[in-house]
N, C-alpha and C positions, 0 to 999 in steps of 0.2 A: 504494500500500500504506500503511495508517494505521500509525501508530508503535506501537501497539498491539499487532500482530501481531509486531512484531520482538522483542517485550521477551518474558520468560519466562511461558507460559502459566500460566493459574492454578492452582494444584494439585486434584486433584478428590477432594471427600472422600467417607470409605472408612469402614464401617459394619461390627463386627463382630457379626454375631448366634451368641449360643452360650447355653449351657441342656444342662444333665442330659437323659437321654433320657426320652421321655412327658414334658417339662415343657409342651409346647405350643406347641413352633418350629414344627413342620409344618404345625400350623392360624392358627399365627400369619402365617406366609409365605405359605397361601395367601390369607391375607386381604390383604399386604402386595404381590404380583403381580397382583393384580385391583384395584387401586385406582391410580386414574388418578395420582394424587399421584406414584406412581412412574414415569410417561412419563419416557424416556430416563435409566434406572436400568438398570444391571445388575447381576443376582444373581448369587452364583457358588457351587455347589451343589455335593455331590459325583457322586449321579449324578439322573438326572431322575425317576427313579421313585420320587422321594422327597415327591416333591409330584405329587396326581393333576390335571397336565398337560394331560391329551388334549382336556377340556372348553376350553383359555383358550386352546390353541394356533392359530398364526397360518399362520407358514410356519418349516420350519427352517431358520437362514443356513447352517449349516453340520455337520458330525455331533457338534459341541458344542456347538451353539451354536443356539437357538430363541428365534424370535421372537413375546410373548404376546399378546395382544387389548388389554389396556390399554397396549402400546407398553413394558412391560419387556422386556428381553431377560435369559435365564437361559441360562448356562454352566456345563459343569462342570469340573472342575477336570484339567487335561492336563497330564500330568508332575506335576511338584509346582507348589505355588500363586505360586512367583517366576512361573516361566514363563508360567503366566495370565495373571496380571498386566500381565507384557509384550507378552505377545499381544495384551491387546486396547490398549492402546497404540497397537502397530505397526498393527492395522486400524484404530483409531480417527485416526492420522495419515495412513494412506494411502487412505482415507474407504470401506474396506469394511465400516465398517460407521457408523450415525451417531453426530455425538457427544455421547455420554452425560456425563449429568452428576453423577452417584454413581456410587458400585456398594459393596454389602451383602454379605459372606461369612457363607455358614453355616456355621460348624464342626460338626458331625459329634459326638453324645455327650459323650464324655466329656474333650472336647479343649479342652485346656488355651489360652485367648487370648493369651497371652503371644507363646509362638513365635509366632503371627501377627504381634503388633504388632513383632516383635523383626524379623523376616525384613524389615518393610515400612521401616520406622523406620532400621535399620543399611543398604538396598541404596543408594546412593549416586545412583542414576536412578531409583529407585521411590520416594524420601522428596523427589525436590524434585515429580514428577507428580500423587502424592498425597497428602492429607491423613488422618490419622487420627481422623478427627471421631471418634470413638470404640466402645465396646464396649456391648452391649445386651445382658443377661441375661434370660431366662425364667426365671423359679423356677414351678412348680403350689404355688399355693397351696394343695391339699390334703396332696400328700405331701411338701411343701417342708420342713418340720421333719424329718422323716424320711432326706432324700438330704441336707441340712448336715450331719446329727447323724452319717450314714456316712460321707462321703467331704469329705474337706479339699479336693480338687477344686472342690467346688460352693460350697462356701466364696469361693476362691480367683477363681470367676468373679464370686459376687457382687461382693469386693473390689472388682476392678478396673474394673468396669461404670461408665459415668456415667448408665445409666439402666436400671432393674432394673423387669420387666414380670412383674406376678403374674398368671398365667392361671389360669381353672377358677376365678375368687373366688367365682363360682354357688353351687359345688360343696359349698363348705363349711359345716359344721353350725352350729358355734360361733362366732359373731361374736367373742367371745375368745380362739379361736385365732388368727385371721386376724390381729387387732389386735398378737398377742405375735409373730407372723412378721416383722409388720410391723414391729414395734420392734425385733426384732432384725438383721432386714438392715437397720434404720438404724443401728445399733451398731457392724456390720462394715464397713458403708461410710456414712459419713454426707455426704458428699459426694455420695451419686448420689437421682436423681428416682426415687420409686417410682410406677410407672404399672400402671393394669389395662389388660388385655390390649385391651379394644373403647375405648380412647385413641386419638385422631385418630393416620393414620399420621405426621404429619409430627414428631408430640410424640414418636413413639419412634425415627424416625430420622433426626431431628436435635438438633441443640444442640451440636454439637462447636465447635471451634476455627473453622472456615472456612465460610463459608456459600455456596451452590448455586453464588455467582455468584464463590467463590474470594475473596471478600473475607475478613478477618478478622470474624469474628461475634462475641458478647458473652464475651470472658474470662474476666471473675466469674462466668460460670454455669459455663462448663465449668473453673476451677479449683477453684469452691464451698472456698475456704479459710477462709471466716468459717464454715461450716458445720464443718468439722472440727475450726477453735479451740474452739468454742464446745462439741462433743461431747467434746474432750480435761477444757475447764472442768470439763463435767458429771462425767465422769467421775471426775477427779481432786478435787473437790469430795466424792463420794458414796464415794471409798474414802478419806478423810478423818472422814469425819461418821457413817462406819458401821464401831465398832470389831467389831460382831457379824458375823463372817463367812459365818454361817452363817444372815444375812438372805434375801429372796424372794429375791434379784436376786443372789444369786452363785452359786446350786444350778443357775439354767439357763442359765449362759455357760459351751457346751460348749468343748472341751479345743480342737477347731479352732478356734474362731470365738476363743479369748484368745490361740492362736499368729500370727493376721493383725490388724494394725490401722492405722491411720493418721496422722498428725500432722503439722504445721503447723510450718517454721523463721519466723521473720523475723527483718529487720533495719532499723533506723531508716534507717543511715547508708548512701548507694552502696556497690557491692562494686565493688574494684580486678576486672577482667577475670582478668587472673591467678590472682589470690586464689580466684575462682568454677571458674576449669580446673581448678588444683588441687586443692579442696575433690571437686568431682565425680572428677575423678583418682581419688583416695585410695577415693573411697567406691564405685566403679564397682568396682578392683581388686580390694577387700578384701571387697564386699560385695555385689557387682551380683547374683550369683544373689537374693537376699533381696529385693530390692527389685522389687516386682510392677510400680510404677506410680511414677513422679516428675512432679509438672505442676510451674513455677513461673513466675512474674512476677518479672523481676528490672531494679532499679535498677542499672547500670554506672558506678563511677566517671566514667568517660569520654564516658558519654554520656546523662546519668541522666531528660535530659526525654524517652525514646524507650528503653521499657520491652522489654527481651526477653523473650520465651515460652521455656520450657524443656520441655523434653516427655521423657519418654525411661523405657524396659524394661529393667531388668536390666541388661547390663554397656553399655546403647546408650543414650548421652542427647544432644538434639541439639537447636538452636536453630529450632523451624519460622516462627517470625516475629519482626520486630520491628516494636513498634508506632507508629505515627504521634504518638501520645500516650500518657497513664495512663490507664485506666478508669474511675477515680473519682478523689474526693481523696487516697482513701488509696495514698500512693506507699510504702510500703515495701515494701522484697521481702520476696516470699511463695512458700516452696514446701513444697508438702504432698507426702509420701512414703507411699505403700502399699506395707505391710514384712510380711515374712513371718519367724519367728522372730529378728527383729531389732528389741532396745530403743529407747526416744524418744533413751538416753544418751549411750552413743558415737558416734553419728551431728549430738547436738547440743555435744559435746566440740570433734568435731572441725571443726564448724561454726563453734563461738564461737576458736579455733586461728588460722581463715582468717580469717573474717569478721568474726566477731563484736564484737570491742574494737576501735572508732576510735583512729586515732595507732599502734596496732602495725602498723607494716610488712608484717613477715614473722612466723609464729608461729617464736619460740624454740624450739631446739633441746628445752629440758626440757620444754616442752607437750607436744610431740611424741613426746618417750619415752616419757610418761606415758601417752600415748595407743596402746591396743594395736594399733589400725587400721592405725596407719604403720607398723607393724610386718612386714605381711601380706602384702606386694607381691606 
């Protein structure tokens, strides 16, 4: 037996696909179950008559479970999706079925990604198996203005996406539409890749944290934190330079899309381990519903040539690697927050408290009073 086998199997990364309904998951999926790229992929659906199936179908493994012509297998979802999850685990270890190397959930309308990455991220056996390479958005780019400008929901999925897929770009009339859609889910998320929908499959589902073979893959893409400094700049540059409010560019940042945004902490200097629990502590308790999305790269006091990934939803933040080295030169930590009615302020109060000022210890009792967060427990 190789030493190989004994040590912890690689995690296998976990793909969300979600999208408004008619955005173009359906025709996006079946393009995504007929494309060999997905051999030894599993989908996980909710029922099968959601994709027209009978064309690609091979043999059923089981009455959940089918197996397609290009070597996907597509499940539906039994109980709720912990158990799934487990399930194919348990056959994928006791070799009923083979083993796969992804697997892609479709959520269903209008369902929100979070609970998914929440459920995955917080089970204690389902976050060391899998990886959350992350979340895939469909918007239709025709009536894409349309389902933002309705529902904070679709907002909320753009958010957190690291790769937002415009379908239907055919469709539309005005090249100046498409371009101001465009520029606006990079506004909402400027951190994620906007891709059209006939993008090589591998461009849309991959680029997470892990790659096929469970290694760590490229960081800096999937944390894209020079992309979000750089859209805070602009930002903060343009509501500076522009006393007139009532310029082009403040009439169509609808009331959802200025309740979600993003921002970037850093820090020069290592963070004491401590200092970084408690900081996440504080803002988990006080704050965690708000917080869509936390990725970070973090320098350790203790151990600062071997960079930790921070990943984490809502009230669930958790370390899924540490890396053999930094990514680039640039060693400071970095972690970018997707927030949802919650300012860049108190979140960087209580950042500069823990971390922020070298040679302070412990933050002082009066920071902390000041500070309404620690208040909140």
């Amino acid at each position: 037996m190789s030493d190989r086998a004994a040590g912890p199997l690689p995690p296998i990364p976990l793909t969300i696909l979600t999208g408004f309904l008619g955005a173009g998951k359906t025709t996006l999926l079946n393009r995504l179950v007929q494309d060999p790229a997905l051999h030894d992929t599993v989908v996980i659906i909710n029922e099968f008559g959601e994709i027209g199936l009978d064309h690609l179908l091979v043999e059923t493994v089981s009455d959940d479970m089918i197996l397609l012509s290009a070597g996907c297998l597509c499940c539906t979802v039994r109980g709720d999706l912990i158990a799934t999850l487990e399930d194919l685990l348990r056959k994928r270890d006791n070799g009923r079925i083979g083993p796969f190397r992804r697997v892609i959930i479709e959520t269903t309308g209008l369902a929100d990604p979070a609970p998914i990455l929440h459920a995955v991220l917080y089970h204690p056996y389902l976050s060391m198996r899998y990886a959350v390479e992350g979340v895939v958005t469909v918007i239709d780019a025709v009536n894409g203005k349309g389902t933002l400008d309705a529902h904070v929901e679709a907002v909320r999925q753009a958010a957190v996406a690291e790769r937002i897929v415009l379908a239907k770009t055919d469709l539309v009339n005005d090249p100046a539409d498409l371009a101001r859609l465009r520029e606006r889910l990079h506004q909402v998320n400027p951190g994620a890749t906007l891709l059209d929908a006939d993008a090589p499959i591998e461009a849309i589902v991959a680029g997470g944290l892990f790659g096929l073979d469970g290694k760590i893959a490229d960081v800096r893409d999937w944390l894209k934190a020079e992309a979000v400094e750089e859209a805070e700049h602009r930002s903060h540059a343009h509501q500076h330079g522009d006393h007139d409010h009532h310029g082009h560019h403040h009439h169509d940042v609808n009331r959802h899309d200025a309740s979600i945004h993003a921002f970037c902490l850093t820090s020069d200097q290592p963070i004491r381990q401590g200092a970084l629990d408690t900081f996440l502590d504080f803002l988990r308790s006080s704050q965690g519903a708000k917080l869509l999305r936390v990725k970070g790269l973090v320098a350790l006091a203790e151990d600062p040539e071997h960079p930790v990934v921070i990943h984490g939803v809502q009230h669930v933040i958790h370390v899924p690697a540490v890396l053999p080295r930094w990514p680039s030169e640039d060693r400071r930590s970095r972690i970018v927050f997707i927030v949802q009615d919650l300012a860049r302020e108190p979140v960087e109060k209580l950042w500069n408290a823990f971390v922020g000022s070298p040679g302070i210890d412990q933050p002082d009792a009066t920071a902390l009073a000041d500070n309404p967060l620690s208040l909140r427990r």
